[in-house]
Backbone as CSV, one residue per row, in Angstrom:
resi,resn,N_x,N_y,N_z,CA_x,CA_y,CA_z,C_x,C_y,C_z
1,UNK,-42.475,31.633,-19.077,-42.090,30.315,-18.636,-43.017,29.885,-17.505
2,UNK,-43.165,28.889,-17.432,-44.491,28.241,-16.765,-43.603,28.317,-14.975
3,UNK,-44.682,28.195,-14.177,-43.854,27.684,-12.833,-44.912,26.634,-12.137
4,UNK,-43.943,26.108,-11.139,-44.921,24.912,-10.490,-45.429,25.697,-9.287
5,UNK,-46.281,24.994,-8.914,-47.201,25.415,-7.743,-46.688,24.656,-6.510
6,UNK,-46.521,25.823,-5.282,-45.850,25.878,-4.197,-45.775,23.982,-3.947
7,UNK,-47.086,23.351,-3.564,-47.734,21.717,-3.555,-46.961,20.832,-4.294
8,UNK,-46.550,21.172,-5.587,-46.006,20.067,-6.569,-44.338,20.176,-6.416
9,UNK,-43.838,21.591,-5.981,-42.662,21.788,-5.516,-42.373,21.146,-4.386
10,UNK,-43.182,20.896,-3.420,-42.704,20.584,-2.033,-43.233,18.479,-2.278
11,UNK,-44.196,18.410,-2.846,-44.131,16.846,-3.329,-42.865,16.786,-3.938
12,UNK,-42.262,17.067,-5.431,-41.223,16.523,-5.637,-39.915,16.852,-4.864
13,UNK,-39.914,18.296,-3.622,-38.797,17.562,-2.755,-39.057,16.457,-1.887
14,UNK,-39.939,16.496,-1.733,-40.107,15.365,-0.513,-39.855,14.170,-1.509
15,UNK,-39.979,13.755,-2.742,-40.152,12.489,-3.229,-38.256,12.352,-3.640
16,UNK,-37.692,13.719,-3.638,-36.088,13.253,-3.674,-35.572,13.160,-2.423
17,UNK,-36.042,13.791,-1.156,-35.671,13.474,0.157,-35.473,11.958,0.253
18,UNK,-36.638,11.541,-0.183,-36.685,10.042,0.056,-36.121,9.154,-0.586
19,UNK,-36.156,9.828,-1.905,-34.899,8.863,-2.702,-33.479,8.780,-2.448
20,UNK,-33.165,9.990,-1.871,-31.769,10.291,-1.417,-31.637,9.529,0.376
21,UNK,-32.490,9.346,0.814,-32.943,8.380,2.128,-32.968,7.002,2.184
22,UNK,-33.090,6.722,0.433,-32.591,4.862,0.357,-31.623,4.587,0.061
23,UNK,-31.171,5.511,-0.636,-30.115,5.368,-1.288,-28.756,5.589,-0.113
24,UNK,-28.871,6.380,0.693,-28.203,6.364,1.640,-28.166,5.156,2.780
25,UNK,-29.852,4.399,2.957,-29.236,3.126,3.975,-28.975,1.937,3.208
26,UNK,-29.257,2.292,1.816,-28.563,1.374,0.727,-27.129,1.590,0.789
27,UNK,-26.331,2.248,1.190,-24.611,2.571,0.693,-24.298,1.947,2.029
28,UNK,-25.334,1.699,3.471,-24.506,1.392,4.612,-25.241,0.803,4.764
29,UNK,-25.836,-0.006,4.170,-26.084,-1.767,4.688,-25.753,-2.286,3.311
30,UNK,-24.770,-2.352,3.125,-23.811,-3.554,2.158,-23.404,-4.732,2.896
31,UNK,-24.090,-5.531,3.146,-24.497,-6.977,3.563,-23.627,-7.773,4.459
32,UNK,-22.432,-7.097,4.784,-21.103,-7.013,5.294,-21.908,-7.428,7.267
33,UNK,-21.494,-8.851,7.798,-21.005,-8.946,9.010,-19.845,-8.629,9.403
34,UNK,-19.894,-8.447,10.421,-18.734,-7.821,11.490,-18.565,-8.832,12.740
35,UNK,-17.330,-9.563,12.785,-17.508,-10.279,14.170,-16.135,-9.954,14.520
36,UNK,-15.597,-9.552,15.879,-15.004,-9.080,16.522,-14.440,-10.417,17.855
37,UNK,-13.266,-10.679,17.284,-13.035,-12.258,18.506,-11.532,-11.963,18.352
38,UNK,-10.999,-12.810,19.361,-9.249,-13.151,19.571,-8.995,-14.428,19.605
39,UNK,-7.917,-14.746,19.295,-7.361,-15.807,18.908,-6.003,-15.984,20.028
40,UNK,-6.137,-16.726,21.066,-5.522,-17.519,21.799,-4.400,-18.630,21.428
41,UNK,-3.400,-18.358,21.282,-2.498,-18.771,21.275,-1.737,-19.879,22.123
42,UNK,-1.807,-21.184,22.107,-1.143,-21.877,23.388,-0.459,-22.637,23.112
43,UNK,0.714,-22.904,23.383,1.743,-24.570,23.016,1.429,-25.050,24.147
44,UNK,0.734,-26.410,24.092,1.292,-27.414,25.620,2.465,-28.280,24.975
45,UNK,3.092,-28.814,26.037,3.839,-29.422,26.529,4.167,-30.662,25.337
46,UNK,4.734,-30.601,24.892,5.160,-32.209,23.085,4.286,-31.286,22.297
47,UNK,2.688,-30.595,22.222,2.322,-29.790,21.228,3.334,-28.931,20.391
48,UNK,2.445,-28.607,19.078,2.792,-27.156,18.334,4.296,-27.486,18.068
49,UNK,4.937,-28.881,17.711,5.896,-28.375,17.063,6.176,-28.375,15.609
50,UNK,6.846,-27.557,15.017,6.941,-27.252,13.530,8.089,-28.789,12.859
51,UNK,6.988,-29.120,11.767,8.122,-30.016,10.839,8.430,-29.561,9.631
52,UNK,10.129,-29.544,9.925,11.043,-28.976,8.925,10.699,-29.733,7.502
53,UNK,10.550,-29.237,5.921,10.018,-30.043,5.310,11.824,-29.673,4.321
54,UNK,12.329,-28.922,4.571,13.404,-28.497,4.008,14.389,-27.641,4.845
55,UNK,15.688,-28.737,4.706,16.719,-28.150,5.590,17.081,-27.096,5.363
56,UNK,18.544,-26.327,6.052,19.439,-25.355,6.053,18.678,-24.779,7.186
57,UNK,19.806,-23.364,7.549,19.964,-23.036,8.943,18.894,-21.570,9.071
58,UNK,17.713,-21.649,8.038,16.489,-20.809,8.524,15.323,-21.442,7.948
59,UNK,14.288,-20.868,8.749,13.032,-21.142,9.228,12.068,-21.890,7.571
60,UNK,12.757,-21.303,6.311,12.237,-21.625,5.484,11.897,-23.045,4.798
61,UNK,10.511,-23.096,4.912,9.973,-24.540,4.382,9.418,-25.321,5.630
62,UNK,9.457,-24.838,6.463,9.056,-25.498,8.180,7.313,-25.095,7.892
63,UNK,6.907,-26.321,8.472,5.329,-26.047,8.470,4.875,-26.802,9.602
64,UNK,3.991,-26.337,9.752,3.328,-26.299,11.266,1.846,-26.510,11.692
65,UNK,0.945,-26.604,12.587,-0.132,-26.989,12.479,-0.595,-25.498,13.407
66,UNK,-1.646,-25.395,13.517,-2.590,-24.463,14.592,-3.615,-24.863,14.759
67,UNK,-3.832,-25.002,16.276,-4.877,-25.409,16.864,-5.156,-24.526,18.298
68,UNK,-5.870,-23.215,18.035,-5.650,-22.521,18.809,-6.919,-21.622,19.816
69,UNK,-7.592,-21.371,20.185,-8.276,-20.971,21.056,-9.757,-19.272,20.460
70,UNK,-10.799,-19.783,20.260,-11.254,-18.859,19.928,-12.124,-17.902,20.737
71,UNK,-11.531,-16.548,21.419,-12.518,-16.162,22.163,-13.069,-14.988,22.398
72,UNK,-14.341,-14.067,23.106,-14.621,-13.011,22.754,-14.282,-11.771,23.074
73,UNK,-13.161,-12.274,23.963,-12.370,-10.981,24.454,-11.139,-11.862,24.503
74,UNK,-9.826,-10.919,24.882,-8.438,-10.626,25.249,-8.075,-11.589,26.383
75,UNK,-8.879,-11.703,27.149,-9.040,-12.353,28.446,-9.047,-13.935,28.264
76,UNK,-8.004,-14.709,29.276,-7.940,-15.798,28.445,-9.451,-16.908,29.386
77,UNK,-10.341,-16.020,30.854,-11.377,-16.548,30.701,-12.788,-15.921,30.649
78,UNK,-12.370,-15.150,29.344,-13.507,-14.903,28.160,-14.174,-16.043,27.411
79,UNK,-15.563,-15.789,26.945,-16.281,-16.633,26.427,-16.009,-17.308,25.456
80,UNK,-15.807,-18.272,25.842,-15.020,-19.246,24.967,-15.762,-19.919,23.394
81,UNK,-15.487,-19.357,21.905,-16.141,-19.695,21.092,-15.821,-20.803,20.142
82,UNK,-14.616,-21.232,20.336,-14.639,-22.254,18.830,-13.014,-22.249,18.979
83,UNK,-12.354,-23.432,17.766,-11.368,-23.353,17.554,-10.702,-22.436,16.186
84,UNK,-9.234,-22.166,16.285,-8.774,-22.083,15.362,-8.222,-22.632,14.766
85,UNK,-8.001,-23.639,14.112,-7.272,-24.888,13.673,-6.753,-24.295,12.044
86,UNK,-5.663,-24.996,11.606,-4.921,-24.764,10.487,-3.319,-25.177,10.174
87,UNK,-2.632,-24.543,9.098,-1.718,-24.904,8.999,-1.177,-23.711,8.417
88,UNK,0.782,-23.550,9.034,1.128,-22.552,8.376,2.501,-23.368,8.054
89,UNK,2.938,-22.076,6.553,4.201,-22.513,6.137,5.242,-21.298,6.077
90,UNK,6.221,-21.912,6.509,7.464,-20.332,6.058,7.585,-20.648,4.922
91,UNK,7.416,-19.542,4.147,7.207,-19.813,2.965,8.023,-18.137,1.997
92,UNK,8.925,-17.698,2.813,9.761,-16.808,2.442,11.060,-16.685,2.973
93,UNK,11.797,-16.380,2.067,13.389,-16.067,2.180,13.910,-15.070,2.974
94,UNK,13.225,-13.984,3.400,13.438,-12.824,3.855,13.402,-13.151,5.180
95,UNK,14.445,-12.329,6.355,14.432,-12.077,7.662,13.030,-10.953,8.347
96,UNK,12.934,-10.816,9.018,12.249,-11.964,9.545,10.694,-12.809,8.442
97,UNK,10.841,-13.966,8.257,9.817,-14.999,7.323,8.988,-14.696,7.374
98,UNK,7.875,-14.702,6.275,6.279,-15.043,6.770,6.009,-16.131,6.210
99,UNK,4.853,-16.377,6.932,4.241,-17.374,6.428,2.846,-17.576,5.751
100,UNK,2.853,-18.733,4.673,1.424,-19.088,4.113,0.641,-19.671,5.060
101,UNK,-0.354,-18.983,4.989,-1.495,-19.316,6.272,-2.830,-19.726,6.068
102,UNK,-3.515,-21.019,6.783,-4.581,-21.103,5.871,-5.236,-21.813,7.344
103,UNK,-6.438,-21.094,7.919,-7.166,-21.023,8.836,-8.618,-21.566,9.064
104,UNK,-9.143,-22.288,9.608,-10.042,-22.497,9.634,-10.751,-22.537,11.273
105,UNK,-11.919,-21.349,11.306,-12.635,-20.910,12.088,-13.840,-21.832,12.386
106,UNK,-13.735,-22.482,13.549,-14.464,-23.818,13.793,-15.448,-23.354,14.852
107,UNK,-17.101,-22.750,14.694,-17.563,-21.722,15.947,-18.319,-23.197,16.625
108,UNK,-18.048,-23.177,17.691,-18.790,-24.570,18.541,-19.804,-23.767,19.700
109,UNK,-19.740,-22.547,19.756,-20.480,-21.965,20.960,-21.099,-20.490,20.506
110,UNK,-21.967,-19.878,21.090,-22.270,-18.654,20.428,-23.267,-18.723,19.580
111,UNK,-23.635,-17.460,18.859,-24.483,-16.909,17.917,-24.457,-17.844,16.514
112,UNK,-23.026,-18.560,15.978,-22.364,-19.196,15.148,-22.281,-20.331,15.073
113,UNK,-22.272,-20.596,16.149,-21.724,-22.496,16.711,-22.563,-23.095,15.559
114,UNK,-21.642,-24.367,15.223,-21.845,-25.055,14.334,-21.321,-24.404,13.125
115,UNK,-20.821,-23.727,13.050,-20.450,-22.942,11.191,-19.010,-22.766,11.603
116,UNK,-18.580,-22.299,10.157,-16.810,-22.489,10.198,-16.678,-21.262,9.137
117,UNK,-15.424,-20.533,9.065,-15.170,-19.707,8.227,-13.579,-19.731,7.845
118,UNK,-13.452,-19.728,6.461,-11.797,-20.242,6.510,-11.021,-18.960,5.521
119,UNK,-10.236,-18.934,6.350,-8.804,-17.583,6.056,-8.026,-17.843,5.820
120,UNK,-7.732,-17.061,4.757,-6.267,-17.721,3.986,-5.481,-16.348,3.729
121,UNK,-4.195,-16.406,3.853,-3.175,-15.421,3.223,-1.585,-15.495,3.736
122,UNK,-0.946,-14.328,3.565,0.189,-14.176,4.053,0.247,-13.482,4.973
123,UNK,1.228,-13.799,5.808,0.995,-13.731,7.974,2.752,-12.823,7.729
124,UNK,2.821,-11.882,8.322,4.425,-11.549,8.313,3.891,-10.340,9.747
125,UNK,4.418,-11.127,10.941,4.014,-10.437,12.151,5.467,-10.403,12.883
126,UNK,6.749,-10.717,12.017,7.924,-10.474,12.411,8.104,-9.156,13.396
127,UNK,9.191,-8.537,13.284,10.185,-7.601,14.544,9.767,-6.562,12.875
128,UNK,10.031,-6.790,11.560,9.591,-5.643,10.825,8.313,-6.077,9.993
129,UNK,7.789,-6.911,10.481,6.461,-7.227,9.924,5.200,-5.905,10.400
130,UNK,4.239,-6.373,9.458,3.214,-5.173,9.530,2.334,-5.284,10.995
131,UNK,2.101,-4.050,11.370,1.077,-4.015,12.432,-0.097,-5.033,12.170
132,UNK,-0.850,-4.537,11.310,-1.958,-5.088,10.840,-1.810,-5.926,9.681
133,UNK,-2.478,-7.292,9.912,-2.098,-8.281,8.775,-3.781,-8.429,8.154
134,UNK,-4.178,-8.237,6.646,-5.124,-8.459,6.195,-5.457,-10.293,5.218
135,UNK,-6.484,-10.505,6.074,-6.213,-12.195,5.167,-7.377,-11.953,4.329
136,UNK,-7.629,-13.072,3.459,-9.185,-13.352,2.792,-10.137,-14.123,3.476
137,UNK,-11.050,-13.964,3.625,-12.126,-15.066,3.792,-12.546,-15.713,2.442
138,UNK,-12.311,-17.009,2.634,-12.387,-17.442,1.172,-13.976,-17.995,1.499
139,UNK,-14.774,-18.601,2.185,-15.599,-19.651,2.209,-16.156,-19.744,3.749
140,UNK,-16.649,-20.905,3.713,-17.369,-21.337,4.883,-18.698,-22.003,5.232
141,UNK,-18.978,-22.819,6.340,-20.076,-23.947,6.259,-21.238,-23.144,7.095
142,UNK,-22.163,-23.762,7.394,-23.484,-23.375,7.969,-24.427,-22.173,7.912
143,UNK,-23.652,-20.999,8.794,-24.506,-19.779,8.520,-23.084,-18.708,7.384
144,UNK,-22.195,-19.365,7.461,-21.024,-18.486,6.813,-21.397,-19.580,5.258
145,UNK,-22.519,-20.233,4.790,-21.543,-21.221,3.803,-21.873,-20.202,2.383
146,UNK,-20.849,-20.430,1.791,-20.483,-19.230,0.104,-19.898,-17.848,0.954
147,UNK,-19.310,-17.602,2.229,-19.142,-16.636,2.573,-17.660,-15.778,1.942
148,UNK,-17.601,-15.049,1.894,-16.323,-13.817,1.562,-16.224,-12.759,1.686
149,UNK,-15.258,-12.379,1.830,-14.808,-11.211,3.127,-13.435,-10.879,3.065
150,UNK,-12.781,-10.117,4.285,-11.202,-9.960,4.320,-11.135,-10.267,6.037
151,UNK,-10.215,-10.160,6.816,-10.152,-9.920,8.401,-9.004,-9.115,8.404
152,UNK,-8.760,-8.353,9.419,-7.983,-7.863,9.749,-7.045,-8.228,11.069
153,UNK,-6.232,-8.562,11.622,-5.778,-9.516,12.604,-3.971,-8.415,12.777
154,UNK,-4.365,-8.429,14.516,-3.329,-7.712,15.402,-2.499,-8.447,15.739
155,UNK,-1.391,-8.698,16.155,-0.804,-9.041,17.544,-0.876,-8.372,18.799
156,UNK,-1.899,-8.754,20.043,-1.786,-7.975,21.118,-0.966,-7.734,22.445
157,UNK,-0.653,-9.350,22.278,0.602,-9.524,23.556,0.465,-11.115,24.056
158,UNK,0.601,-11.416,25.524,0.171,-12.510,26.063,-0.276,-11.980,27.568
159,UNK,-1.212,-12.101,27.473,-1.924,-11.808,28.680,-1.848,-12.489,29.820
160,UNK,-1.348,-13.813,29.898,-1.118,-15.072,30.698,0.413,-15.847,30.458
161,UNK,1.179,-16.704,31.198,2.026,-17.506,31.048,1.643,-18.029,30.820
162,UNK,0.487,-18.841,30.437,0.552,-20.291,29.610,0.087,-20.039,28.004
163,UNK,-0.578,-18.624,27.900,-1.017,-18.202,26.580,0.645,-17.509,25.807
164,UNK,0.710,-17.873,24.661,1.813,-17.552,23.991,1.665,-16.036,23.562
165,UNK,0.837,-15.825,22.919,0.294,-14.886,22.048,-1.384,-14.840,21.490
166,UNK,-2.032,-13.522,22.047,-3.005,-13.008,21.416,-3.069,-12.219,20.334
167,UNK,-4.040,-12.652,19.258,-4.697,-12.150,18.198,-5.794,-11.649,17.948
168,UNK,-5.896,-9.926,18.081,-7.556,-9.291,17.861,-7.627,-9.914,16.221
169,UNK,-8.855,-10.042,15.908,-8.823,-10.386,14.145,-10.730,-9.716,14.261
170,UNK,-10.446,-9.028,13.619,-12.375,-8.238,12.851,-11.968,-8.957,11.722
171,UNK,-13.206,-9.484,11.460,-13.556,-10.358,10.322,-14.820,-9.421,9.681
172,UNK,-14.722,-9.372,8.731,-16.092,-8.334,7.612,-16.502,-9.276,6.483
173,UNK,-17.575,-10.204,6.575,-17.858,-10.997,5.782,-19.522,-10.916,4.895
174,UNK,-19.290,-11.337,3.893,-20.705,-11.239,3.217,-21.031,-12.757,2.832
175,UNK,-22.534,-12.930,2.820,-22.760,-14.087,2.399,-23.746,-13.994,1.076
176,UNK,-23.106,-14.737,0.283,-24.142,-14.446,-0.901,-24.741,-15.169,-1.009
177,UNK,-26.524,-15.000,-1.515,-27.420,-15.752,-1.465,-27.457,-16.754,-2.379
């Protein structure tokens, strides 16, 4: 049986080293951004109130607007990036409700400013709602536009009396060419 020579052995490892070397920053650069922001929460004063679109004595069918604060930390004077604007609906029977949620990420400052990215899903951040709520990225304009993705979105607390509630949300988005 024939054998290869020490030279042609050590060329074809080296030529699978390397194949196994693209192929590897090929599996971890899957085209996937990562942006890392919170979502500020605020009612002023006549703001943020919910219209009932269907009576009886729970939350169901009440829809609501959001217009809420986008920024790069927890801190409510962190760098201030964009709005969150949208609309949600109770849109379930169950104690405690969730709601249909449909978001739109408005970046006015930053790396982004000028582009928008819009999230849609079901929100259930009740007393037995999930830790972690996963939405879609359906879309989006400027540097996000044909974008899709998922986010992942916390409840963290309220860091301030005039802030209601903070939201960590990692967003993992791809844009296809």
């Amino acid at each position: 049986m024939p054998t290869a020579s020490p030279a042609t052995t050590l060329r074809l490892l080296a030529l699978l080293a390397a194949a196994a070397a693209v192929a590897v920053v090929a599996a971890a650069d899957d085209g996937m951004t990562h942006l890392h922001l919170y979502i500020h929460e605020t009612i002023a004063a006549g703001a943020g109130a919910s219209t009932a679109l269907l009576g009886g004595n729970s939350s169901f069918g009440s829809v609501g607007p959001i217009d809420d604060e986008l920024r790069e930390g927890p801190d409510p004077a962190s760098q201030y990036l964009g709005r969150a604007e949208g609309m949600l609906a109770q849109a379930d029977l169950g104690s405690p409700a969730a709601s249909c949620t449909i978001l739109n990420l408005a970046f006015t400052e930053g790396d982004y400013g000028g582009s928008t990215l819009v999230v849609d899903g079901r929100v259930d951040l009740g007393a037995d709602g999930k830790a972690v709520v996963e939405l879609a990225v359906v879309g989006g304009t400027g540097r996000f536009r044909r974008a899709r993705g998922y986010s992942l979105m916390t409840k963290i607390g309220n860091p301030s009396p005039s802030t209601v509630v903070v939201f960590e949300m990692d967003l993992y988005v791809k844009i296809s060419g």
